[in-house]
Backbone as CSV, one residue per row, in Angstrom:
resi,resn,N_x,N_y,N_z,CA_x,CA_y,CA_z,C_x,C_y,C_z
1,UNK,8.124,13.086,36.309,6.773,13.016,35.830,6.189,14.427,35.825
2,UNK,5.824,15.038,34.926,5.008,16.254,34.917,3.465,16.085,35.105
3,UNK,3.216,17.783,35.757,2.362,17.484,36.327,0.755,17.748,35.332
4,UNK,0.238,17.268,35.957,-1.388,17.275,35.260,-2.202,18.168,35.874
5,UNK,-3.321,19.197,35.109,-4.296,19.758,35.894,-4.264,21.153,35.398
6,UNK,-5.008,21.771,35.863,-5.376,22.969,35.779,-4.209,24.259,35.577
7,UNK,-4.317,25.380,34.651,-2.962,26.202,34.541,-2.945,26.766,36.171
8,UNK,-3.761,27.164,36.401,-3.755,28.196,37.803,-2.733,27.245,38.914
9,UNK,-3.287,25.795,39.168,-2.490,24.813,40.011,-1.057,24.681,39.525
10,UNK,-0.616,24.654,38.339,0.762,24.246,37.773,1.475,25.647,38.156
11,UNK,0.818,26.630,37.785,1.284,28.078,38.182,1.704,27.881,39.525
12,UNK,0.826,27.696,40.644,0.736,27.803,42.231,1.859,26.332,42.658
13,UNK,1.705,25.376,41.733,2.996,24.514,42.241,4.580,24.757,41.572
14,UNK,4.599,25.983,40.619,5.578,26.491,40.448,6.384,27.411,41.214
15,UNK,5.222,28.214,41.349,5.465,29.279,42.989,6.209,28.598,43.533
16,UNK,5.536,27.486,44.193,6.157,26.418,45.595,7.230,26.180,45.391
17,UNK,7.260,25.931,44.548,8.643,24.509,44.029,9.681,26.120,44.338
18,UNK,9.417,27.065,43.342,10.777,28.245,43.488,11.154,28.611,44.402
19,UNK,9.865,28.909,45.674,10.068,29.198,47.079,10.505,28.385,47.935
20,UNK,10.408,26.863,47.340,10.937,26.120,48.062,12.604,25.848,48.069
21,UNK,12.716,25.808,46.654,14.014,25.827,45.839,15.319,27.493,46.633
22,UNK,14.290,28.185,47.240,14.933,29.454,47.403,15.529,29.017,48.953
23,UNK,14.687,28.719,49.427,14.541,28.409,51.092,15.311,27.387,51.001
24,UNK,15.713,26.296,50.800,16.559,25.338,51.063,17.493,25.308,50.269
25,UNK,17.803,25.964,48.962,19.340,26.233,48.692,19.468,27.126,48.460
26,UNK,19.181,28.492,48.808,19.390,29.716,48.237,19.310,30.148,46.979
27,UNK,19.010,31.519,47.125,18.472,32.560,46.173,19.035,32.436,44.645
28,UNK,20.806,31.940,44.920,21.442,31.759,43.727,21.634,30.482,42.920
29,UNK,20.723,29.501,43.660,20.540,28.383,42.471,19.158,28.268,42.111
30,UNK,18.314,29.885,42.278,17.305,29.691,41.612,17.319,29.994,39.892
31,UNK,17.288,29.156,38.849,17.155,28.563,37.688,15.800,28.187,37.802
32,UNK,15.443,29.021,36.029,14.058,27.967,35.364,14.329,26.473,35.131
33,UNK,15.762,25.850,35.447,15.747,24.691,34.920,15.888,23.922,36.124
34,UNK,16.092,24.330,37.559,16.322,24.041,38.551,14.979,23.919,39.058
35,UNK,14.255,24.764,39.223,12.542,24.588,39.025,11.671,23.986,38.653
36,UNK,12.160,23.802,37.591,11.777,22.909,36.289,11.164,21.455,36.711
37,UNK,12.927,21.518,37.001,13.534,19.949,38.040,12.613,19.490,39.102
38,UNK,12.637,20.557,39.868,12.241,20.634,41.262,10.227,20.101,41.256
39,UNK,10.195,20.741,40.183,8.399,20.179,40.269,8.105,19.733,39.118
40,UNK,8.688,18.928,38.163,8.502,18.045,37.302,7.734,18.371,36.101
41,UNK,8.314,19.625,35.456,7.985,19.915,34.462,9.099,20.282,33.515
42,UNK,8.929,20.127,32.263,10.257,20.474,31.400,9.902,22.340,31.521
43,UNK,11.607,22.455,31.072,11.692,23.764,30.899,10.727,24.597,30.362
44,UNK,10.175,24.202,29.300,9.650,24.914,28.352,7.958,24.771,29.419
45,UNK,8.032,23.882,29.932,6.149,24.053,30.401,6.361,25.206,31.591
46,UNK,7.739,25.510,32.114,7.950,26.625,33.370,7.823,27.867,32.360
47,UNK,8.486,28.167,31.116,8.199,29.404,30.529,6.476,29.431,29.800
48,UNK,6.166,28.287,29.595,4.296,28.786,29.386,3.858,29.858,30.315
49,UNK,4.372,29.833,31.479,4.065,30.446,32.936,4.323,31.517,33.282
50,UNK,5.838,31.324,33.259,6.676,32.661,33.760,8.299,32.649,32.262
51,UNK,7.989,34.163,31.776,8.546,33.859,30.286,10.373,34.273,30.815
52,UNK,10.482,34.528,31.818,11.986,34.654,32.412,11.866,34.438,33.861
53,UNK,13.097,34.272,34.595,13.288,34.170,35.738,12.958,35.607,36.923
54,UNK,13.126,36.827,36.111,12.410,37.707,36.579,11.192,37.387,36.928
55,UNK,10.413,37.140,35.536,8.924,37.237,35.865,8.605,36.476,36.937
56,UNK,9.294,35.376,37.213,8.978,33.858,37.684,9.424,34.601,39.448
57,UNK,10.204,35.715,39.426,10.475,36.336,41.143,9.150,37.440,41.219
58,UNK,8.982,37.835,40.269,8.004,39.324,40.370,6.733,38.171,41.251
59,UNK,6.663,37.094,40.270,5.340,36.678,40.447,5.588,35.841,41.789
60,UNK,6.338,35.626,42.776,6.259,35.500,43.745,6.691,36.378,44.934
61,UNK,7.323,37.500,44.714,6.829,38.803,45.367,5.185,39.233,45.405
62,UNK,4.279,38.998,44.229,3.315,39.147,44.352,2.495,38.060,45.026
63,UNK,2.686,37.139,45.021,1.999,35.943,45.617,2.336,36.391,47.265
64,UNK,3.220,36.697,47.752,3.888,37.129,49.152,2.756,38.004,49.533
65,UNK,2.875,39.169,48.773,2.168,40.223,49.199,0.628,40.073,48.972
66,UNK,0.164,39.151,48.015,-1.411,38.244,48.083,-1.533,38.028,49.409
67,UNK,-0.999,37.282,49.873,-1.171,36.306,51.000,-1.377,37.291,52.259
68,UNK,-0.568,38.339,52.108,-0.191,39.360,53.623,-1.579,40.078,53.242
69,UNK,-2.145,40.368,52.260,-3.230,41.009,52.036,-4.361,40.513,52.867
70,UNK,-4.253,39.236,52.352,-5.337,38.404,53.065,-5.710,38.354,54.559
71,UNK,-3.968,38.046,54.765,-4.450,38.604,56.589,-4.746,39.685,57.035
72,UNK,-4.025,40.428,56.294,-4.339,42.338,56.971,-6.301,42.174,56.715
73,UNK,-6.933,41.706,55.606,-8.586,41.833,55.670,-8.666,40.770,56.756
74,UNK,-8.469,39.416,57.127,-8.694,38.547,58.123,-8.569,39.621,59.334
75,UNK,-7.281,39.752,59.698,-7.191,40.644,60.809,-7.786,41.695,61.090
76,UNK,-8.755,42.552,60.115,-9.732,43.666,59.942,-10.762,43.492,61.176
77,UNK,-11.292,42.398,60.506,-12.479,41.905,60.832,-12.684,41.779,62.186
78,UNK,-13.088,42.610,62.865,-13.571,42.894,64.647,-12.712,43.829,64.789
79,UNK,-11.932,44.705,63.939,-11.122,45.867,64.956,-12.599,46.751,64.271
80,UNK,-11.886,48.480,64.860,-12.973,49.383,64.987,-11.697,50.385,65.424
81,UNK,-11.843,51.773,65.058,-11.573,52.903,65.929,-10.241,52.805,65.593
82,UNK,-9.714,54.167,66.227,-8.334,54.544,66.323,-7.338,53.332,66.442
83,UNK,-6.221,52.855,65.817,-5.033,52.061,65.549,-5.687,50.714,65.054
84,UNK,-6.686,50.550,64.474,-7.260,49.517,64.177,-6.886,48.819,62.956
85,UNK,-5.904,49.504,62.023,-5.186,49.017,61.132,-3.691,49.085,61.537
86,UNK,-3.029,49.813,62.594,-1.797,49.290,62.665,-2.095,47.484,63.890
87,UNK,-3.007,47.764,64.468,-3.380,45.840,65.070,-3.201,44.905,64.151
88,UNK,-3.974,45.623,63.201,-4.521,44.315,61.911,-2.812,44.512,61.311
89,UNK,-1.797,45.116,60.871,-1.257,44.895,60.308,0.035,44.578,61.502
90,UNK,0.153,44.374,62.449,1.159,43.801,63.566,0.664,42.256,63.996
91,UNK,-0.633,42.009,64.041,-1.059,40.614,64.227,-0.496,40.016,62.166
92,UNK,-1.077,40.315,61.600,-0.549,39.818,60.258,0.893,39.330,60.076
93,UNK,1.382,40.430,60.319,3.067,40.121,60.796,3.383,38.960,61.805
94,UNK,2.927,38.630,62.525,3.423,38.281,63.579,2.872,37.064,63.884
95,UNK,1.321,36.901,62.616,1.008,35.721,63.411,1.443,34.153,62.518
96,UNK,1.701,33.418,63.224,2.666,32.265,63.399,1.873,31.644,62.343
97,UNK,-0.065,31.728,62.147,-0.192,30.880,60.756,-0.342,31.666,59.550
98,UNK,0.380,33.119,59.627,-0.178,34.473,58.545,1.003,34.040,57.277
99,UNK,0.649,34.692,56.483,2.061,34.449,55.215,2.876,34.919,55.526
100,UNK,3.645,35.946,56.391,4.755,36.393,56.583,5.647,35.473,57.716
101,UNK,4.673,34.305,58.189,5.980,33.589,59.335,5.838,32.371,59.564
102,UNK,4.819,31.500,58.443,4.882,30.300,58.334,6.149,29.715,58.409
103,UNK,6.886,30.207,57.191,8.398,29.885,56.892,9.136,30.729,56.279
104,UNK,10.020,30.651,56.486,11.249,31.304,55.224,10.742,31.029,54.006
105,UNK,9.976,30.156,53.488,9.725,29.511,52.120,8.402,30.647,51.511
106,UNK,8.010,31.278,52.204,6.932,32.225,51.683,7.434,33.783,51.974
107,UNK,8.657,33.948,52.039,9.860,35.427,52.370,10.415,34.846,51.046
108,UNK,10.695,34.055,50.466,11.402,33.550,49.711,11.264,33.891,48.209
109,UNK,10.435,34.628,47.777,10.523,35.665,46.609,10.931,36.824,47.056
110,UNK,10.649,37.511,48.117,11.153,38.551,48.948,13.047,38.941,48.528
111,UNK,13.559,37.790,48.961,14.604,37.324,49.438,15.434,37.009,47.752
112,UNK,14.546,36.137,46.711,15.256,36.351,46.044,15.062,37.705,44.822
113,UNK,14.722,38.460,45.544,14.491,39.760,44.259,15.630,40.417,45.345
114,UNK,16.275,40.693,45.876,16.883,41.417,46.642,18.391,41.257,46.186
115,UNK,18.209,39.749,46.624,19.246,38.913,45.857,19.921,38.902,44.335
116,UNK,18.952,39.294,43.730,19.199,38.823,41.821,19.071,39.995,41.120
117,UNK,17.789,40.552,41.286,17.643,41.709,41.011,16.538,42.647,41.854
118,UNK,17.032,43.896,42.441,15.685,44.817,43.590,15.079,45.524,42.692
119,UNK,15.688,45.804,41.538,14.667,46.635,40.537,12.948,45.331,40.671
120,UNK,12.973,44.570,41.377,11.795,43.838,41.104,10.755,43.670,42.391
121,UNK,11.176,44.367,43.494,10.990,44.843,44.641,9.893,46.602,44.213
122,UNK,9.701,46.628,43.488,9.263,47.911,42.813,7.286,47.886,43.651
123,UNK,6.991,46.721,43.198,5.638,46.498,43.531,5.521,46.679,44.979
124,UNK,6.449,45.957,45.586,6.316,45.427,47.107,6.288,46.625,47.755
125,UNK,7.417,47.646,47.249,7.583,49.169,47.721,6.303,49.784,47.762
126,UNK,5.929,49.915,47.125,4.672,50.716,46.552,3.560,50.282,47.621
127,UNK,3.194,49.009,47.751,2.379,48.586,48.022,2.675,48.861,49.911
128,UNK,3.737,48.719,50.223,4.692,49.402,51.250,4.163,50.652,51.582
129,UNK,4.165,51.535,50.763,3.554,52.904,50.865,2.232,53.112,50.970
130,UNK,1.663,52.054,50.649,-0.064,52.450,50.994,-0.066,51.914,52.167
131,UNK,0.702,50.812,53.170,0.144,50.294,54.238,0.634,51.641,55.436
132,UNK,2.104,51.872,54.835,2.283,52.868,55.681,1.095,54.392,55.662
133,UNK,0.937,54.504,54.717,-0.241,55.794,54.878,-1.631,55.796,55.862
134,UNK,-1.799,54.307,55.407,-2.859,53.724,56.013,-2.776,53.801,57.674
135,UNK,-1.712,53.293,57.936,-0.757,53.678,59.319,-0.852,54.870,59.807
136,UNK,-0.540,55.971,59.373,-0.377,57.334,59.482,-1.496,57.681,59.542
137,UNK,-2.243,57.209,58.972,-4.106,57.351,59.249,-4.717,57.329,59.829
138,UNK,-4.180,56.474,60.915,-4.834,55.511,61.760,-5.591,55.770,62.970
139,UNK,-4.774,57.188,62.988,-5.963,57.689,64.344,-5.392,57.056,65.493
140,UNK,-3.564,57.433,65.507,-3.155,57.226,66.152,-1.905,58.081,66.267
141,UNK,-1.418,58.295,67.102,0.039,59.633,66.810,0.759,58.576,65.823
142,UNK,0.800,59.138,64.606,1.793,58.139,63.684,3.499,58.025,64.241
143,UNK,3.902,58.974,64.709,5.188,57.704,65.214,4.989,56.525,65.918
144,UNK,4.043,56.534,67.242,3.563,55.071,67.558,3.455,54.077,66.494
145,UNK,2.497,54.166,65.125,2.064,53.498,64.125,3.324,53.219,63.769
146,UNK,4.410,54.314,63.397,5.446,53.736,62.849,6.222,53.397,63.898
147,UNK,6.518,53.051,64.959,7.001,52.050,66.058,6.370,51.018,65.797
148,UNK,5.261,50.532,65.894,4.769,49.214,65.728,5.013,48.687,64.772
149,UNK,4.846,49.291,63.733,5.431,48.887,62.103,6.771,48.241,62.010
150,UNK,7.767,49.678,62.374,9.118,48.744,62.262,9.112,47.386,63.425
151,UNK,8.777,47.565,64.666,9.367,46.594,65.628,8.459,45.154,64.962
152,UNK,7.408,45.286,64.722,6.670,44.145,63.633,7.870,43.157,62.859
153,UNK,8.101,44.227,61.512,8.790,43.668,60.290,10.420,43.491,61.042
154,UNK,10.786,44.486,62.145,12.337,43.567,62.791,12.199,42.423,63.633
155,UNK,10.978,41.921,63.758,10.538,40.895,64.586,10.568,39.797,63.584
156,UNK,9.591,39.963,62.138,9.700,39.279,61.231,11.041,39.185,60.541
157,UNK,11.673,39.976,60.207,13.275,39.874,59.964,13.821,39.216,60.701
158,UNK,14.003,39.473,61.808,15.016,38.427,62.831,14.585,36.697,63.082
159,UNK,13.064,37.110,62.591,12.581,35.687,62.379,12.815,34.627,60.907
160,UNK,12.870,35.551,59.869,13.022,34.871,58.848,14.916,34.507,58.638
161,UNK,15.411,35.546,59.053,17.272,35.290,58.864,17.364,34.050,60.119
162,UNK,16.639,34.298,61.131,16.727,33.408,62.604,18.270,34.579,63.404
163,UNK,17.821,35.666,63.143,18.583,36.175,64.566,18.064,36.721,65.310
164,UNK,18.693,36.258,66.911,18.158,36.760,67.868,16.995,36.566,68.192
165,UNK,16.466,35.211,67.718,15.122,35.446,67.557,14.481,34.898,69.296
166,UNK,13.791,35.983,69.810,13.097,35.791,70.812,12.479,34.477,71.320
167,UNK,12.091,34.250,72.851,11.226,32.637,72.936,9.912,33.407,72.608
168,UNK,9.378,32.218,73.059,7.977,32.373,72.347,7.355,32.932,73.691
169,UNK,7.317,32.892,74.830,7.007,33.886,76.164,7.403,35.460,75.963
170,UNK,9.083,35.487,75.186,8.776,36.818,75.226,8.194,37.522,74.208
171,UNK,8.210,37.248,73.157,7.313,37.481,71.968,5.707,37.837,72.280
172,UNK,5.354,36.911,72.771,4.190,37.310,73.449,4.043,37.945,74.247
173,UNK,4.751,38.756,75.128,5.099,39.845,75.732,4.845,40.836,74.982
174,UNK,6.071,40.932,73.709,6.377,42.175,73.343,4.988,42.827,72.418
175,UNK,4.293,41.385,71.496,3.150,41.788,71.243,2.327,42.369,71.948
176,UNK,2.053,41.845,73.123,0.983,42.257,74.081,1.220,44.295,74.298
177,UNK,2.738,44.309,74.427,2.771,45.438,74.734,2.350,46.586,73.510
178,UNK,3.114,45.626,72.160,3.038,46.499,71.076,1.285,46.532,71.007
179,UNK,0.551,46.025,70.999,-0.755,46.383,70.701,-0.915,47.378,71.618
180,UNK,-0.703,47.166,72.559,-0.969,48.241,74.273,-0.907,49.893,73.362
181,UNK,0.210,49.928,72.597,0.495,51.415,72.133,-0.390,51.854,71.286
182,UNK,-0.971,50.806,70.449,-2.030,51.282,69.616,-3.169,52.103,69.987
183,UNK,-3.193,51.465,71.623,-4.303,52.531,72.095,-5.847,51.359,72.428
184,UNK,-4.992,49.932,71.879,-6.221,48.906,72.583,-6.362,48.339,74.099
Protein backbone atom coordinates (compact mmCIF):
# COMPACT_ATOMS: atom_id res chain seq x y z
CA UNK A 1 0.00 0.00 0.00
CA UNK A 2 1.59 3.38 -0.71
CA UNK A 3 1.75 5.91 1.32
CA UNK A 4 -0.52 9.07 1.56
CA UNK A 5 0.33 12.65 2.78
CA UNK A 6 2.46 15.29 2.60
CA UNK A 7 5.95 15.32 0.23
CA UNK A 8 8.15 16.37 3.28
CA UNK A 9 6.56 13.05 5.38
CA UNK A 10 7.02 10.56 2.30
CA UNK A 11 10.57 12.12 2.02
CA UNK A 12 11.22 11.57 6.02
CA UNK A 13 9.57 7.95 5.73
CA UNK A 14 11.94 7.28 2.95
CA UNK A 15 14.92 8.35 5.00
CA UNK A 16 13.61 5.70 7.59
CA UNK A 17 12.77 2.97 5.57
CA UNK A 18 16.74 3.36 3.87
CA UNK A 19 18.21 3.70 7.34
CA UNK A 20 16.34 1.13 8.38
CA UNK A 21 16.94 -1.08 5.34
CA UNK A 22 20.84 -0.20 6.03
CA UNK A 23 20.83 -1.21 9.75
CA UNK A 24 19.23 -4.50 9.47
CA UNK A 25 20.63 -5.80 6.23
CA UNK A 26 23.42 -3.86 5.33
CA UNK A 27 24.77 -1.15 3.32
CA UNK A 28 24.83 -3.50 0.17
CA UNK A 29 21.24 -4.32 -0.27
CA UNK A 30 20.54 -0.80 -0.20
CA UNK A 31 18.42 -0.47 -3.67
CA UNK A 32 15.79 2.22 -4.76
CA UNK A 33 13.74 -0.83 -5.30
CA UNK A 34 14.50 -2.41 -2.00
CA UNK A 35 13.28 0.87 -0.40
CA UNK A 36 10.75 1.16 -2.49
CA UNK A 37 9.62 -2.24 -1.04
CA UNK A 38 10.48 -1.48 2.31
CA UNK A 39 7.99 1.61 2.69
CA UNK A 40 5.43 1.00 0.16
CA UNK A 41 5.93 3.02 -2.58
CA UNK A 42 6.62 2.10 -6.26
CA UNK A 43 9.90 2.81 -7.63
CA UNK A 44 9.16 5.63 -9.50
CA UNK A 45 7.35 7.59 -6.33
CA UNK A 46 11.19 6.89 -4.47
CA UNK A 47 12.82 8.78 -7.57
CA UNK A 48 10.11 11.87 -7.29
CA UNK A 49 12.39 12.22 -4.11
CA UNK A 50 15.71 11.11 -4.48
CA UNK A 51 16.62 10.95 -8.50
CA UNK A 52 19.52 8.13 -7.73
CA UNK A 53 20.68 6.12 -4.98
CA UNK A 54 23.44 8.57 -4.37
CA UNK A 55 21.18 11.31 -3.84
CA UNK A 56 18.91 9.06 -1.71
CA UNK A 57 22.67 8.46 0.72
CA UNK A 58 23.75 12.25 0.41
CA UNK A 59 20.30 12.98 1.69
CA UNK A 60 20.69 10.90 4.63
CA UNK A 61 24.17 11.88 5.54
CA UNK A 62 22.49 15.15 5.68
CA UNK A 63 19.55 14.23 7.72
CA UNK A 64 22.44 12.59 10.26
CA UNK A 65 24.20 15.66 10.45
CA UNK A 66 20.53 17.74 10.83
CA UNK A 67 19.86 15.89 13.74
CA UNK A 68 23.61 16.19 15.48
CA UNK A 69 23.08 19.89 14.76
CA UNK A 70 20.19 19.99 16.76
CA UNK A 71 21.78 18.65 19.74
CA UNK A 72 25.04 20.49 19.57
CA UNK A 73 22.23 23.95 19.80
CA UNK A 74 20.14 21.76 22.57
CA UNK A 75 23.36 21.10 24.32
CA UNK A 76 24.41 24.99 23.94
CA UNK A 77 21.88 26.09 25.89
CA UNK A 78 23.26 26.73 29.69
CA UNK A 79 26.99 26.27 28.80
CA UNK A 80 29.04 29.67 28.97
CA UNK A 81 32.90 30.23 28.93
CA UNK A 82 35.93 28.39 28.03
CA UNK A 83 35.22 24.52 26.56
CA UNK A 84 31.65 25.25 26.33
CA UNK A 85 31.37 23.92 22.87
CA UNK A 86 33.65 20.98 23.17
CA UNK A 87 30.70 19.91 26.39
CA UNK A 88 28.00 20.68 24.00
CA UNK A 89 29.59 18.66 21.36
CA UNK A 90 30.75 15.42 23.77
CA UNK A 91 27.23 15.38 25.53
CA UNK A 92 25.69 15.35 21.75
CA UNK A 93 27.82 12.46 21.04
CA UNK A 94 27.25 10.59 23.77
CA UNK A 95 23.92 11.22 24.73
CA UNK A 96 21.83 8.00 24.63
CA UNK A 97 18.57 10.14 23.27
CA UNK A 98 20.94 12.52 20.72
CA UNK A 99 21.05 11.38 16.88
CA UNK A 100 24.34 9.94 17.03
CA UNK A 101 23.37 6.86 19.58
CA UNK A 102 19.82 6.19 19.43
CA UNK A 103 20.75 3.40 16.99
CA UNK A 104 22.83 2.18 14.31
CA UNK A 105 19.73 3.10 12.14
CA UNK A 106 20.53 6.94 12.28
CA UNK A 107 24.79 6.13 11.55
CA UNK A 108 23.21 4.42 8.80
CA UNK A 109 23.67 6.92 5.91
CA UNK A 110 27.04 7.48 7.52
CA UNK A 111 27.80 3.90 7.01
CA UNK A 112 26.35 3.54 3.75
CA UNK A 113 28.31 6.38 1.88
CA UNK A 114 31.51 4.83 3.12
CA UNK A 115 30.33 1.71 1.94
CA UNK A 116 29.10 2.54 -1.81
CA UNK A 117 30.52 5.53 -2.44
CA UNK A 118 32.90 8.27 0.20
CA UNK A 119 33.06 10.72 -2.56
CA UNK A 120 29.52 11.44 -0.73
CA UNK A 121 30.97 11.90 2.71
CA UNK A 122 32.19 15.34 1.16
CA UNK A 123 29.48 17.39 3.20
CA UNK A 124 29.92 15.51 6.47
CA UNK A 125 33.81 16.37 6.14
CA UNK A 126 33.38 19.83 5.79
CA UNK A 127 30.93 20.24 8.19
CA UNK A 128 33.62 18.12 10.35
CA UNK A 129 35.88 21.02 9.90
CA UNK A 130 33.81 23.70 11.26
CA UNK A 131 33.03 21.69 14.51
CA UNK A 132 36.60 21.04 14.83
CA UNK A 133 37.60 24.84 14.52
CA UNK A 134 34.95 25.63 16.70
CA UNK A 135 36.85 23.20 19.12
CA UNK A 136 40.12 24.83 18.67
CA UNK A 137 38.29 27.93 19.66
CA UNK A 138 37.12 27.01 22.49
CA UNK A 139 39.12 28.56 25.00
CA UNK A 140 40.59 25.65 25.84
CA UNK A 141 44.30 24.20 25.10
CA UNK A 142 43.01 22.62 21.80
CA UNK A 143 44.71 19.29 22.18
CA UNK A 144 42.40 18.71 25.25
CA UNK A 145 39.41 19.80 22.73
CA UNK A 146 40.86 17.43 20.40
CA UNK A 147 41.11 14.59 23.12
CA UNK A 148 37.59 14.95 23.91
CA UNK A 149 36.61 14.99 20.34
CA UNK A 150 38.30 11.87 19.31
CA UNK A 151 37.58 9.80 22.66
CA UNK A 152 33.69 11.10 21.99
CA UNK A 153 33.36 9.81 18.24
CA UNK A 154 35.68 6.34 19.44
CA UNK A 155 33.11 5.99 22.05
CA UNK A 156 30.41 6.50 19.40
CA UNK A 157 32.26 4.17 16.97
CA UNK A 158 32.70 1.37 19.28
CA UNK A 159 29.13 1.97 20.00
CA UNK A 160 27.66 1.91 16.66
CA UNK A 161 30.05 -1.34 15.24
CA UNK A 162 29.28 -2.69 19.17
CA UNK A 163 33.02 -3.12 20.04
CA UNK A 164 34.24 -3.14 23.19
CA UNK A 165 31.60 -1.31 24.06
CA UNK A 166 31.84 -0.15 27.72
CA UNK A 167 28.93 -0.76 30.73
CA UNK A 168 26.99 1.87 31.27
CA UNK A 169 28.86 2.68 34.96
CA UNK A 170 31.88 3.02 33.13
CA UNK A 171 30.81 5.24 30.46
CA UNK A 172 29.59 7.39 32.89
CA UNK A 173 32.78 7.54 34.40
CA UNK A 174 34.65 8.25 31.44
CA UNK A 175 32.20 11.12 30.57
CA UNK A 176 32.35 12.55 33.88
CA UNK A 177 36.04 12.67 33.49
CA UNK A 178 36.01 13.78 29.84
CA UNK A 179 34.00 16.89 30.74
CA UNK A 180 36.45 17.33 33.91
CA UNK A 181 39.19 18.29 31.01
CA UNK A 182 37.16 20.80 29.49
CA UNK A 183 37.81 22.82 32.39
CA UNK A 184 34.02 22.32 33.95
Amino acid sequence: MALRGSGDATRRSVLEAAADLVATEGAARLTLDAVAERVGLSKGGILHHFATKDSLIAAMIEDVVAQFEGDLTRHMQGESGPGSFARAFLRACLDPDGALTRTLKVSAGILAAVAINSQLLAPLRRRYDEWRRRLEDDGIDPAIAELVRSAADGLWLGNVLELGVASAAMRKRMFAKLIELTGA
